[in-house]
C-alpha positions as CSV (number, residue, x, y, z in Angstrom):
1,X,33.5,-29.8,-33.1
2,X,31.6,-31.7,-36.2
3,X,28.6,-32.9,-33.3
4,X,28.1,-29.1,-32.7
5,X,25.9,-28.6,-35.2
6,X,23.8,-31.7,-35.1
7,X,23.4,-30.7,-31.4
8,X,22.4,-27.0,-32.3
9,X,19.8,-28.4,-34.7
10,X,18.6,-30.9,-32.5
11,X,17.8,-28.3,-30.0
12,X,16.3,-26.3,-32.2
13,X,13.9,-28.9,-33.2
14,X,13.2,-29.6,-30.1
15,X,11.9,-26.0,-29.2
16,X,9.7,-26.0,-31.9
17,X,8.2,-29.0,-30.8
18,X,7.6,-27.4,-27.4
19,X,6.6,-24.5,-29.1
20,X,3.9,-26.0,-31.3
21,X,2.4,-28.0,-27.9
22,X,2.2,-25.5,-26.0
23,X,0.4,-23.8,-28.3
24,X,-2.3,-26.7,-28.5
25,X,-3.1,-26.5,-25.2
26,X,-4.3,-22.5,-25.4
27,X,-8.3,-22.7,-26.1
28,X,-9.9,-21.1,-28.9
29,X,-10.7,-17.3,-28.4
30,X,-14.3,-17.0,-27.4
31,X,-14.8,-13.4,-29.4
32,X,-15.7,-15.5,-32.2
33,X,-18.4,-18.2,-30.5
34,X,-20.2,-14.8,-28.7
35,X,-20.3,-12.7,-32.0
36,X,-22.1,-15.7,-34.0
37,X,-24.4,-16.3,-31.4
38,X,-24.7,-12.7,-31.0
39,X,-26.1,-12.0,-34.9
40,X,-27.9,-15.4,-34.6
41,X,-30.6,-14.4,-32.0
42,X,-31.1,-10.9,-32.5
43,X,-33.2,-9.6,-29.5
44,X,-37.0,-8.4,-30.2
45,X,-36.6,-5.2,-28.8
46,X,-33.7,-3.1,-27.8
47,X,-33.3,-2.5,-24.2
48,X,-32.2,1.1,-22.5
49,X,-28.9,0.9,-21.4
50,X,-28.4,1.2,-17.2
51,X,-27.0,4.3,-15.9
52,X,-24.0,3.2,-13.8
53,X,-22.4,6.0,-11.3
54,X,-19.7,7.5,-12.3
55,X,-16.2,8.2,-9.7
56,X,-16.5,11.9,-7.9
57,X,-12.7,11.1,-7.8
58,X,-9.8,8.7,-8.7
59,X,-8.9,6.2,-6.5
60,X,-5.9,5.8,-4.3
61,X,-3.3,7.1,-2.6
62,X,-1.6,10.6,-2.5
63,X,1.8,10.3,-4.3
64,X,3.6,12.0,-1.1
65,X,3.0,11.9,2.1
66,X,2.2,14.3,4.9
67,X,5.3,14.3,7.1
68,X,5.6,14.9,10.7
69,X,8.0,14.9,13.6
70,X,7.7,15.0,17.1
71,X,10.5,14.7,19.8
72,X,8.9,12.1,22.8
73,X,9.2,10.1,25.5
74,X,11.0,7.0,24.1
75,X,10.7,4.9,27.6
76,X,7.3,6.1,28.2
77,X,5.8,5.6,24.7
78,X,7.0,1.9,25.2
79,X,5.6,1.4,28.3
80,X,2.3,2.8,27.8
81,X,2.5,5.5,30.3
82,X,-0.4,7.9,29.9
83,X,1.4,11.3,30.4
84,X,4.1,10.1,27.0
85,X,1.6,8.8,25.3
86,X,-1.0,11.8,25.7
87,X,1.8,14.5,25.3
88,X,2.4,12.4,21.8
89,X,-1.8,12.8,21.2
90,X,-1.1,16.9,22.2
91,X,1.8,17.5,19.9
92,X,-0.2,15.7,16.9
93,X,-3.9,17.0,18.0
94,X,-3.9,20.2,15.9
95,X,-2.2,19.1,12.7
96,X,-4.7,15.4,12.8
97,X,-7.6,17.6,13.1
98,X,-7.0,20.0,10.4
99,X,-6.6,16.5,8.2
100,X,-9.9,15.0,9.3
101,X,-11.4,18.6,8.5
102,X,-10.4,18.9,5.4
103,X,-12.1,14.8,4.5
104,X,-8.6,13.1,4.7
105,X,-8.2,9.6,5.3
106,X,-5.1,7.9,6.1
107,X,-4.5,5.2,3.3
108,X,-1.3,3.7,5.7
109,X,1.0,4.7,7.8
110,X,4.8,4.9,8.4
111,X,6.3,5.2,11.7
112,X,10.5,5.3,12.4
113,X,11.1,5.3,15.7
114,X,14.8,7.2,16.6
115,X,17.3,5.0,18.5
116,X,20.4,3.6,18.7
117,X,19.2,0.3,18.7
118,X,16.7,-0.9,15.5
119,X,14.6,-3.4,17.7
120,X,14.2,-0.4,20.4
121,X,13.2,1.9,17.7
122,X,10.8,-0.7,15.7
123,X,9.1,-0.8,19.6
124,X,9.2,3.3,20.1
125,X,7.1,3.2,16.4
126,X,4.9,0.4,17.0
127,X,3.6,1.8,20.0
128,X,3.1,4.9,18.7
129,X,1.4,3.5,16.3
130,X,-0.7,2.0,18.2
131,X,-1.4,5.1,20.3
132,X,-2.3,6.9,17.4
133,X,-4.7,4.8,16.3
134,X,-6.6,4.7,19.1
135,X,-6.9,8.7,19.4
136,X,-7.2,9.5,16.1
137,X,-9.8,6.5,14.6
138,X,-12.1,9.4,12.9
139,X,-8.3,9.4,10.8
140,X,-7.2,5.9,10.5
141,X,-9.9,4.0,10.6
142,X,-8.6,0.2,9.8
143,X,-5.6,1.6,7.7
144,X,-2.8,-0.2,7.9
145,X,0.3,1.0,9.7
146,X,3.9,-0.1,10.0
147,X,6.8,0.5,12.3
148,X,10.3,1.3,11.7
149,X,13.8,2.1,13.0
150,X,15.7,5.2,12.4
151,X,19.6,5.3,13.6
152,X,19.6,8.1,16.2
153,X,23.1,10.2,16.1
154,X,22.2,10.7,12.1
155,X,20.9,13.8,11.1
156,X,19.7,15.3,14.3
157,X,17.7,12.4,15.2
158,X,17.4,12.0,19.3
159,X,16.2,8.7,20.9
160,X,12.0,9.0,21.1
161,X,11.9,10.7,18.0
162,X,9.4,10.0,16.0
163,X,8.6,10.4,12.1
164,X,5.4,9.9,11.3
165,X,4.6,9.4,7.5
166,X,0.8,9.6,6.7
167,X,-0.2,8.6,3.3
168,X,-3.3,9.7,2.8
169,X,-6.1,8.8,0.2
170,X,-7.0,10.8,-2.4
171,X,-10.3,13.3,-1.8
């Protein structure tokens, strides 16, 4: 019990002396070297300032996202068949084009696919994805998009059912 403190000191000497080195090492703030050499050379005449363009809008990414469902052809989607995969194009046509009307742009792109099994669902989405992508480029563009699962036999979810979460930038 008597070492106790002789330890606690010598710890706390020790920090310090971390402290105070590490402190060393940080160089100089260079406010100080620009201001002097700033009011030692004044220039001969002032120049006018450049205009620089100013943001039509803020950058980024709507805070929610535009939400979608649509009931398909799980076994088709996967496979590529053209009759799934353009009555997924159909069912999204009308809602897509009303977002490319009004100058949206998908920032990325959530997909859960509805099955029982998550790597059969992850598939169901990825293709979509890819799907989608492909018929809609005026929308995505090179956005990024990601594929998940979502358990069917929860909340009304059927196997092949897709939600689609677009979030788009901001306009």
């Amino acid at each position: 019990m008597s070492m106790a403190g002789w330890l606690f000191a010598d710890l706390a000497l020790l920090l310090f002396i971390i402290t105070v080195a590490v402190a060393a090492d940080f160089p100089a703030p260079e406010e100080t070297a620009a201001a002097e050499e700033a009011t030692a050379s004044p220039s001969p005449s002032p120049s006018p300032p450049e205009p620089s363009p100013t943001p039509t809008a803020e950058p980024g990414v709507e805070p929610e996202p535009k939400v979608f469902y649509v009931d398909t052809d799980a076994a088709g989607i996967v496979s590529g068949d053209d009759k799934a995969v353009g009555d997924l194009v159909d069912a999204l046509d009308e809602d897509f084009a009303a977002l490319v009307d009004q100058g949206y742009k998908v920032g990325f792109a959530l997909t859960f696919g509805g099955a029982a099994d998550p790597g059969y669902g992850g598939d169901i989405a990825e293709s979509a994805n890819e799907a989608l992508v492909k018929a809609f480029p005026e929308l995505f563009g090179d956005a990024p998009t990601r594929h998940f699962w979502t358990s069917s036999n929860s909340e009304g979810v059927d196997v092949g059912t897709l939600q689609i979460e677009l979030y788009l930038l901001a306009i």
